[in-house]
N, C-alpha and C positions, 0 to 999 in steps of 0.2 A: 504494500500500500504506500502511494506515495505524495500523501497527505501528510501535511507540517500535522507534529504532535498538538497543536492548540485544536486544532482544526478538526481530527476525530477527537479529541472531548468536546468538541464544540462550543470553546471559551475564549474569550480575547487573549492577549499575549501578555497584561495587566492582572491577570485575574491572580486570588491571592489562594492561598493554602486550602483555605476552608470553600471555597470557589472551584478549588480544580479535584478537592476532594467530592464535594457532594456532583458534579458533573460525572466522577466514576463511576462513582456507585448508583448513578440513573444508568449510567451504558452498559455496565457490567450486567446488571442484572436485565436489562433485557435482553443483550445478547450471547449471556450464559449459555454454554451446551447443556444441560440442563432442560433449557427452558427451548430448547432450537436442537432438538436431535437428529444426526442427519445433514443437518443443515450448515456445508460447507462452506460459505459464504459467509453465514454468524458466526463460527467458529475462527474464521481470519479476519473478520471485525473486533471479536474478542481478544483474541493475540493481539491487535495494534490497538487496542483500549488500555492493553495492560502495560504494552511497552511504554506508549505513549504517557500513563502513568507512573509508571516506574521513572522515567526523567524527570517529570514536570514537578515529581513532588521529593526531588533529592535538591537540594538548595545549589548545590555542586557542580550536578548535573546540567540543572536546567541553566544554571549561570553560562557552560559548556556551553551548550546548545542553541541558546540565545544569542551566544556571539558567532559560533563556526558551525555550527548547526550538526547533522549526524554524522558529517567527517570528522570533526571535531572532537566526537566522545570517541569515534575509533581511534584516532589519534592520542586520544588521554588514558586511551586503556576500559573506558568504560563498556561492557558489553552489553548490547540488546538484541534481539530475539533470534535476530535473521539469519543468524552463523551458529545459533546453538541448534545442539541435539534436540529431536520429539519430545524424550522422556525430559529432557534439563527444562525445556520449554516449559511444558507442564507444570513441573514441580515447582517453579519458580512463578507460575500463571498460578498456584494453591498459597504460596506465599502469600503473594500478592494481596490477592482476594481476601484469605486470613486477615491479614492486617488491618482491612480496614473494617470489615464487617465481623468482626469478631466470632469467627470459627466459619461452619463451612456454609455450603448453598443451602437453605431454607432451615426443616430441622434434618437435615441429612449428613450431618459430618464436615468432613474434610474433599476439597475439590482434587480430582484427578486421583492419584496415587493409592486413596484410601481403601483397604480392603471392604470392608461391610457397603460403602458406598461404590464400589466399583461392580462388586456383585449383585449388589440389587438389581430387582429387576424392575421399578417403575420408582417414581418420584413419593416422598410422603405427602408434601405439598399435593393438592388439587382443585380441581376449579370447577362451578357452578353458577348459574346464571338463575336472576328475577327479572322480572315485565315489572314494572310499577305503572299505574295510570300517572298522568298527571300532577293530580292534587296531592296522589298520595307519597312520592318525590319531598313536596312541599311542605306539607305539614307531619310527614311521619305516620308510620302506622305497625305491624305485624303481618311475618309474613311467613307463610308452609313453606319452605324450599327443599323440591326432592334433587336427589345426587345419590349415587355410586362409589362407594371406593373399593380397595385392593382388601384382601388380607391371605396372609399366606393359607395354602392349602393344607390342612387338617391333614391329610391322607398320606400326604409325601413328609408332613413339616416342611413344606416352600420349595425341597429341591427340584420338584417337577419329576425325581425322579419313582419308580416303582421302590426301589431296592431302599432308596436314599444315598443312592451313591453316583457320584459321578469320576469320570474317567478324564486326565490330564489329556487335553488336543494335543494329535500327532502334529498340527502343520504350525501352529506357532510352541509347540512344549511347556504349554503351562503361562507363555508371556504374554498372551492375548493380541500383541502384535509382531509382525510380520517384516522382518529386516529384507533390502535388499541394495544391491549397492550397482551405480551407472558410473563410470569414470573411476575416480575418486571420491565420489559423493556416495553418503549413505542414505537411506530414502527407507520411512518406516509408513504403514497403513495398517488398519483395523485389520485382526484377524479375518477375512472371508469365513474361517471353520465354523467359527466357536464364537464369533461376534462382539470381539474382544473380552471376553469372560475366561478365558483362559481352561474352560471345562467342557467337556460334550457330554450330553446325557443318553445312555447307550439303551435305557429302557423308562419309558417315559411312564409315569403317572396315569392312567386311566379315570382318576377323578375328575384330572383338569389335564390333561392332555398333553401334562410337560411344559405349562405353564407356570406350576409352581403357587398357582396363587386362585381363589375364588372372589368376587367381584359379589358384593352386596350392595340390593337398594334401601336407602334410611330416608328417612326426614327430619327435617329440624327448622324452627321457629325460630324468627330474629326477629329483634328490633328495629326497624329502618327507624335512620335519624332524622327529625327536622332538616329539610334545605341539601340534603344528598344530589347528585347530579347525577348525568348519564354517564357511562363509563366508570363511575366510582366500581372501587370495588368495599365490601366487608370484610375480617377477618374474623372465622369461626375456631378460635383454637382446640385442638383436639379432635377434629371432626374429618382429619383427611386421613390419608390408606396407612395399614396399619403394617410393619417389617416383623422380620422370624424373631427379631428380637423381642419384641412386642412395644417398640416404639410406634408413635403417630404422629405424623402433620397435623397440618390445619388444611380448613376448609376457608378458601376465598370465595366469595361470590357476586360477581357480573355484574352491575344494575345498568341495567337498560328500562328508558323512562320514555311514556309515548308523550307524542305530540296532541297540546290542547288545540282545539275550533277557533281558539280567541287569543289565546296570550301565547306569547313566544317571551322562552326564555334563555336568555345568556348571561350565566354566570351565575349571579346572585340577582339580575337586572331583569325584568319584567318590559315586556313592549306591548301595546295595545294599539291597533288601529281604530278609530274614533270616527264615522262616518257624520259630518256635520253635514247640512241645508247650506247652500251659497246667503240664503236670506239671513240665519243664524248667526255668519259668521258678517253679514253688511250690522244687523242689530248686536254685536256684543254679546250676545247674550250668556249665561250661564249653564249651563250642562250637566246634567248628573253622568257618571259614568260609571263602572265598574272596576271593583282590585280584585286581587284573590282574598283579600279577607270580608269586601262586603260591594259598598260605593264612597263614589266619594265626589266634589263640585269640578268641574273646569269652567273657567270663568275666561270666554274667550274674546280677546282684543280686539278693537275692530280693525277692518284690513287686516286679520291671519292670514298665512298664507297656506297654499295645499302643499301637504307633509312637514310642517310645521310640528316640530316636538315642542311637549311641554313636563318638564321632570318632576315630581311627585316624591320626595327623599321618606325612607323606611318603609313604605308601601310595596317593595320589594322581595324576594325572598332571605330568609334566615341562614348566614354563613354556616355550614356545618361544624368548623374548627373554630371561628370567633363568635358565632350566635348574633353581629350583625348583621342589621336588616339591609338589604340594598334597595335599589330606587324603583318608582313604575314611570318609563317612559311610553306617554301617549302621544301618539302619529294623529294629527288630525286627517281626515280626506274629505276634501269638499264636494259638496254632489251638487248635480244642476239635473235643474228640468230636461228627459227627454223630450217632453210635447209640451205645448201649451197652446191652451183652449184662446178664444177671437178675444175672449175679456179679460183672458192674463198679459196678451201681446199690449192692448190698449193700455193696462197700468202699467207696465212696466216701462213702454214708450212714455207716457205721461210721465211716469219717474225720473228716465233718462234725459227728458227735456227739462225737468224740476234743478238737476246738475247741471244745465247747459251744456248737455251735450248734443252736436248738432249731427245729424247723420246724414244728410242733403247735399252737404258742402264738405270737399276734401280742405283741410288743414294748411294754409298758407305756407307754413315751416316744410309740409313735404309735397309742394309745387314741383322745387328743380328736381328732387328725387324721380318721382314719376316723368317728366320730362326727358330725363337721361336713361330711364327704363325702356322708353318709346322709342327711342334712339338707336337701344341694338337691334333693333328689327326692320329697322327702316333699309 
């Protein structure tokens, strides 16, 4: 990757310690193998996450880097990713990680290297989705949320296998990957055997097929909070797939929140569109309108204009994290007559001559205009 180290964390070149930390640990964790199995692309986003952290947050380093940029730390001896070994990578990508998040990926241990966490076979962590209406987003309510998770298979104890035994893979011998070497260069990949698991199962389970694990449906109840958005997620401790050890995750879950007929929401901000009379807004008049907690007046100026906002402070929704309110901004839209009957044209002509406005005679100020219009045609 040959993106300047500010650039995959995605931080100015100013940004200070606590800046290029907390940018990590948002990249990290989304582009965790973990969280991206398979997925050789996040897997070399995560490598340049971690190099790129590993300089930025050595004061030494990054002093290095700043001035002569990645020649510069070759040159001082410093080393980063691209000339190490698979396994050094690794073990230095669990360092890493370690350090800042205080132990390993979710509740699952130690990253890379770890036994219990290398042989698992699925994540503790797991994830579950709610629908909330609207209102119920807004003001909070209770909610059924069904979900599935893991637990090892009764029948094997987890190994998937009949016997409970498994057999060391002949084509990596137990190292789960696969050396080979092109030139001078040594060049490792995932066991194809055995799937990096360093083990083959020669006789599989019949409970669960060599899977190792059964999969149960629950339910559980939560609180939705006050002012929650879309895309929040919950956190259910203890609720997610359970390991041979008889450790357990948590259960996260989704909120996806539908769209109301009337209000649109961003953020904490409420918007309303306000359908005014053209006469309405000639007289000034006063308005009732609606918020999400009842009504409330708009008192509108004369000569508003159409989409004209007007902001309404706390009438908005409730911060989840600070419990302030935010604003309701209302959109006026003007309407006008599609028809009008022989005795509306007559008052309103009557009106428009009450203004002096003459509709007989074009406007002396835009004589030359029209004059010079007539002109390209001639």
């Amino acid at each position: 990757m040959d993106l300047e180290y500010y650039e995959i964390l995605e931080i100015s070149r100013t940004a200070d310690a606590a800046e290029i930390k907390k940018a990590y640990r948002k990249m990290a964790l989304q582009y965790h193998p973990d969280r991206n199995q398979g997925d050789k692309e996040a897997e070399e986003k995560f490598k340049a996450i971690n190099e790129a952290y590993q300089v930025l947050s050595d004061e030494q380093k990054r002093s290095t880097y700043d001035r002569y940029g990645k020649s510069g730390l070759d040159s001082q001896g410093f080393s980063h990713f691209s000339d190490m070994r698979y396994e050094d990578i690794m073990g230095d990508l669990g360092s890493i990680f370690e350090s800042v998040f205080g132990g390993g990926f979710g509740s699952s241990g130690g990253f890379g290297g770890g036994g219990s966490k290398q042989n698992r076979k699925y994540n503790l962590d797991l994830e579950a989705e709610v629908t909330l209406a609207f209102n119920e987003a807004i003001f909070g309510c209770k909610k059924e949320v069904s979900f599935s998770y893991k637990k090892p298979c009764e029948t094997c104890d987890g190994t998937g296998s009949k016997d409970k035994g498994k057999a060391t893979c002949k084509e990596c011998k137990g190292k789960g990957q696969v050396f080979y070497r092109q030139g001078f260069m040594t060049f490792s990949q995932t066991c194809p055997a055995c799937g990096g698991k360093g083990s083959v199962i020669t006789n599989p389970c019949p409970k669960c097929n060599g899977k190792g694990f059964s999969q149960l449906d629950d339910k559980v109840t939560i609180d939705i909070p006050e002012g929650i958005d879309n895309n929040n997620r919950i956190r259910v401790a203890g609720k997610g797939n359970i390991d041979e050890r008889g450790a357990r995750g948590d259960l996260y879950i989704l909120v996806h929140v539908k769209e109301d007929e009337h209000f649109v929401r961003h953020n904490d901000d409420i918007y309303i569109e306000v359908p005014v009379f053209f006469t309405q807004v000639a007289l000034g008049e006063t308005i009732k309108i609606p918020t999400i907690r009842g009504e409330t007046e708009l008192e509108l100026p004369l000569g508003a204009k159409d989409k004209q906002q007007f902001i309404f402070k706390k009438e908005g929704v409730k911060n989840v994290h600070t419990h302030q309110l935010g604003s309701m901004i209302a959109q006026i839209s003007v309407r006008y007559p599609k028809k009008l009957t022989k005795e509306q044209k007559e008052m309103l002509s009557k009106l428009q001559a009450e203004f002096g406005i003459e509709t007989k005679h074009k406007d002396d100020k835009y004589e030359d205009v029209f004059d010079k219009i007539k002109s390209w045609f001639n």
